[in-house]
C-alpha positions in Angstrom: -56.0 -19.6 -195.1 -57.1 -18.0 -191.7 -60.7 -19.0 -190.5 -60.7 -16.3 -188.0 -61.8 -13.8 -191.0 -64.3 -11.5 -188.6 -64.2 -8.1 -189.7 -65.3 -6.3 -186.8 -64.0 -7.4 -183.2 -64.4 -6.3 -179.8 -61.9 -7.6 -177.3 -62.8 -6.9 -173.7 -60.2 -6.7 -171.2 -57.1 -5.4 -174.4 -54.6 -2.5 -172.3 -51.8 -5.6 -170.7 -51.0 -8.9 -170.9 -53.2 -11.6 -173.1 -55.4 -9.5 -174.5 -52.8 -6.4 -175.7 -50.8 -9.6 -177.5 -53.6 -10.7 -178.9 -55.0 -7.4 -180.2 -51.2 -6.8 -181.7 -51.6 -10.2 -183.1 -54.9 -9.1 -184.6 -54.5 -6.1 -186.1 -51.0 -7.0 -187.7 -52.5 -10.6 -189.5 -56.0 -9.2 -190.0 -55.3 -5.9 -192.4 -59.0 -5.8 -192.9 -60.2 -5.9 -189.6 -61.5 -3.5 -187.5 -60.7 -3.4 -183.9 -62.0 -2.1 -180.3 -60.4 -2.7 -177.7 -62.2 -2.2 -174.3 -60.1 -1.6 -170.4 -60.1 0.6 -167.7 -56.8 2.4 -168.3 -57.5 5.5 -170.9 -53.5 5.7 -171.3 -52.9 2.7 -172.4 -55.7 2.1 -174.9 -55.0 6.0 -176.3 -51.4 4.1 -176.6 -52.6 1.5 -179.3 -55.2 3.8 -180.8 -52.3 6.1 -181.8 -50.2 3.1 -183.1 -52.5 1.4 -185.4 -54.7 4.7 -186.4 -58.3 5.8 -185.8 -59.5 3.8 -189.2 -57.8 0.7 -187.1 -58.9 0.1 -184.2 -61.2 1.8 -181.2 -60.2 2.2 -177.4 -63.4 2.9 -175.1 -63.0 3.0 -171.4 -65.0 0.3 -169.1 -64.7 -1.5 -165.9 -66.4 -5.1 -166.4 -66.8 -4.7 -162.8 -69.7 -3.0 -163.5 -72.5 -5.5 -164.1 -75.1 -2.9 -164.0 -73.2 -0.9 -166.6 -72.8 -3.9 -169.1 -76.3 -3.4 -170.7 -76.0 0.1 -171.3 -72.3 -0.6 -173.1 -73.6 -2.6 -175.1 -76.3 -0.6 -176.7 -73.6 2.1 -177.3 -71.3 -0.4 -179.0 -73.8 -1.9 -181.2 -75.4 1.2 -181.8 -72.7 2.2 -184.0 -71.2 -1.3 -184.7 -73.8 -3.3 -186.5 -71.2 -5.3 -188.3 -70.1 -6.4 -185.0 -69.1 -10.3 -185.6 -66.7 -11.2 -183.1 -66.4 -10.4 -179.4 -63.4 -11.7 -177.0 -63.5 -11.8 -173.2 -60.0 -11.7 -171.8 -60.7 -9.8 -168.6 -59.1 -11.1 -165.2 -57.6 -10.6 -162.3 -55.7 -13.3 -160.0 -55.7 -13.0 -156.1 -53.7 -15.8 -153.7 -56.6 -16.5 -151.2 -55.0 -18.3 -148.0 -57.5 -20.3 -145.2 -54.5 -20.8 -142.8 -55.0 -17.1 -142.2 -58.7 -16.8 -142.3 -57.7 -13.2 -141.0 -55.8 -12.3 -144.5 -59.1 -13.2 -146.1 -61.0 -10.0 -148.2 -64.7 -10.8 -149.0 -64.1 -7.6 -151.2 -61.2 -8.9 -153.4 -62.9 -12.9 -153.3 -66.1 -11.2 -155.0 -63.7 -8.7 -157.0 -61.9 -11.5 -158.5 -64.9 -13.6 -159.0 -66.5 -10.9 -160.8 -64.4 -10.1 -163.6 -63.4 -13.8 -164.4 -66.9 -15.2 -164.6 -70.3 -12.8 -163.7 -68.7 -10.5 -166.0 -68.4 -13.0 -168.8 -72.2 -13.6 -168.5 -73.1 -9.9 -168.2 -71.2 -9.1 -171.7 -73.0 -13.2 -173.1 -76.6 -11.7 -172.0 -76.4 -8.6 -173.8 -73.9 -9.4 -177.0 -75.9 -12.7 -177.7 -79.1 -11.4 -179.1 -77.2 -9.3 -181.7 -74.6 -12.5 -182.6 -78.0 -14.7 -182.8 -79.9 -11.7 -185.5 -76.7 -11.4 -187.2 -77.4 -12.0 -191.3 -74.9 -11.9 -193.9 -76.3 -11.6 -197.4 -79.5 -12.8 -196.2 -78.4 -15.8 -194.4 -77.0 -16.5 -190.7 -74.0 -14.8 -190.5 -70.6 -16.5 -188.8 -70.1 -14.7 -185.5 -67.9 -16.2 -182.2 -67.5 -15.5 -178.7 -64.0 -16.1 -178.0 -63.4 -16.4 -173.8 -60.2 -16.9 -172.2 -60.7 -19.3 -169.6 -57.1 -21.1 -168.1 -55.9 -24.8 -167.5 -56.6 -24.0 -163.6 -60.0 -24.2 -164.7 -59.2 -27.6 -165.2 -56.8 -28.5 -162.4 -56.7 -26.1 -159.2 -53.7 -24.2 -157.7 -53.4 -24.5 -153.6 -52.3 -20.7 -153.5 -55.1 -19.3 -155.8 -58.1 -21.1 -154.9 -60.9 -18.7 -155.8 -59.4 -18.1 -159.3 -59.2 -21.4 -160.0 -62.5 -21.3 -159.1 -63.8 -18.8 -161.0 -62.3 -20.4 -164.3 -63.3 -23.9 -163.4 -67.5 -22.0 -163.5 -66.4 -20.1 -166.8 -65.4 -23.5 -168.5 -68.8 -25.7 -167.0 -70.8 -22.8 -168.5 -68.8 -22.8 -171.7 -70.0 -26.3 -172.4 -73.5 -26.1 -172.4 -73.5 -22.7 -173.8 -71.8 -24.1 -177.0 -74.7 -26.8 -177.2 -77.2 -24.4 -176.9 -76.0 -22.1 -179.4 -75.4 -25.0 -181.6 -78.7 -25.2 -182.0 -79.6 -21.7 -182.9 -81.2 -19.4 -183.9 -77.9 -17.6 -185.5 -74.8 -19.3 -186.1 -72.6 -18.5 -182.8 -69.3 -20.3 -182.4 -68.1 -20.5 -178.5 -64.1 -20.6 -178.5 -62.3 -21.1 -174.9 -59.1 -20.6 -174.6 -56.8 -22.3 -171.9 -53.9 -20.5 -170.9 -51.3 -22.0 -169.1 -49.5 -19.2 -166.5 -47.8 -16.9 -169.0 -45.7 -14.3 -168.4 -47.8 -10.9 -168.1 -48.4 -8.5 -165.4 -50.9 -10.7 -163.8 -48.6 -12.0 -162.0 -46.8 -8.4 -160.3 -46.0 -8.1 -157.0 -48.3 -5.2 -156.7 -50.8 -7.9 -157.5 -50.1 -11.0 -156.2 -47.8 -9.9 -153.1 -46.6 -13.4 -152.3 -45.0 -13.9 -155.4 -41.4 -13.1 -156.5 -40.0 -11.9 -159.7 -44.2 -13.0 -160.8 -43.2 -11.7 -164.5 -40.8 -14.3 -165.4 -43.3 -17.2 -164.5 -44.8 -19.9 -167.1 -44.7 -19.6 -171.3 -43.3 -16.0 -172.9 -46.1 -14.2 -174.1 -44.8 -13.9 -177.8 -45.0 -17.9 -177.9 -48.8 -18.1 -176.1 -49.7 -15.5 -178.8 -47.9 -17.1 -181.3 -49.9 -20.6 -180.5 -53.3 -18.6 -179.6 -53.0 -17.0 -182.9 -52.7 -20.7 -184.7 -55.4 -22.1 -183.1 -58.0 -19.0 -183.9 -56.5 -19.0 -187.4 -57.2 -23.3 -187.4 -61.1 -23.0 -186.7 -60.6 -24.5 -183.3 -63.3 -24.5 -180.5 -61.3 -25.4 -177.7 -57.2 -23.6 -177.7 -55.3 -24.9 -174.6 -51.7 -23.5 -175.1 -48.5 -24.6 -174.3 -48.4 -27.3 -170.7 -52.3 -27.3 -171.3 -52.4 -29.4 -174.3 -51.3 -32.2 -172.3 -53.6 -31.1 -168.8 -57.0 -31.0 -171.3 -56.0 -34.1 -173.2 -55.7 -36.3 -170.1 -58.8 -34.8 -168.8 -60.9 -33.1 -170.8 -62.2 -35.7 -173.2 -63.6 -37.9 -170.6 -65.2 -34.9 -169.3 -67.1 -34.5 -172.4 -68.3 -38.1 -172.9 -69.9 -38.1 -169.6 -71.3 -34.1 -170.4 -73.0 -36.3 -173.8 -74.7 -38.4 -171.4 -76.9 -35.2 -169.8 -79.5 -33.9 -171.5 
């Protein structure tokens, strides 16, 4: 039996890639659930609404580049979604960042990038969390999760993307204190992260990444990740990393987190 039994789920960064899998994945396993799915790209998201139905799942249009905007998304969301139990951050973007040519280097796109993988992430933590920690079910805490999609280059860096790697490798040292904090309440908030190895989306497009060829065949086919995503979500886990990054977190992440124990 599936422990990922939220009714009501918001998954930020849904139109491509990742998060369009996993919203697929979703809404085909979870008949009961009710889904919105949050991007920048009206099209797309009008593309699953008319798939799955109105009664299914929800498109709204947002840019999580937007920190300022984040606060007043959220009241509009929760506003009509009190049930709200479950919220996923998938957003992000990957840029190759180069310091043999300091002259190819945008301050725009480093800040861009960094942005919607991690400030982002604590925008949508800030204003989601109060309602996750309130949230009652029959009178008791209710089971609610924050499910973030960090990546195994959080854990070991890539020379040709350094600020992405960077970027995940902050999202991942916040995800570990943040679980210990909400481990001890108020609410009952369980923090999932997710480590993707490179999978083969549109993250990886030449229009994107310009130094990369034929980007879309690269890494694990996204109907496997999904597959393996899916299987952890549906196990309970806290900590997913998929495919080459079950081996990468094993040889490093548990010492990692015996040294973590020894901080206050």
């Amino acid at each position: 039996m599936s422990e990922f039994n939220y009714t009501k789920i918001l998954l930020i960064g849904g139109t491509s890639g990742i998060g369009h899998a996993l919203a697929e994945k979703i809404l085909l396993s979870r008949p009961s659930a009710k889904l919105i799915v949050v991007g920048r790209r009206q099209e797309k998201l009008d593309e699953i609404v008319q798939k799955w139905g109105k009664e299914r799942v929800e498109g709204v249009v947002f840019d999580v580049t937007d920190l300022g905007g984040i606060e007043g998304f959220a009241k509009k969301i929760l506003s009509t979604n009190p049930d709200l139990s479950c919220l996923i951050l998938n957003s992000g973007i990957q840029r190759p960042l180069d310091f043999t040519d300091p002259a190819s280097i945008s301050l725009d796109s480093i800040s861009e990038e960094f942005t919607t993988n991690y400030f982002s992430y604590v925008g949508f933590l800030k204003w989601f969390l109060p309602h996750f920690q309130q949230y009652k079910q029959d009178g008791q805490d209710g089971e609610t999760a924050v499910v973030m999609v960090g990546s195994v280059l959080g854990l070991v860096p890539m020379t040709r993307c350094p600020n992405y790697c960077a970027s995940k490798a902050a999202l991942h040292q916040l995800i570990l204190p943040l679980r210990k904090q909400m481990s001890d309440g108020p609410g009952n908030v369980k923090i999932v992260e997710v480590f993707p190895p490179s999978v083969q989306t549109e993250l990886h497009d030449k229009k994107h990444q310009p130094d990369i060829e034929n980007g879309r065949q690269m890494g694990m086919p996204l109907d496997e990740f999904t597959d393996e995503l899916w299987a952890g979500l549906s196990a309970g886990k806290e900590d997913i990393p998929v495919g080459m990054g079950k081996a990468i977190w094993e040889r490093i992440e548990p010492g990692r987190r015996e040294e973590a124990g020894k901080f206050p």
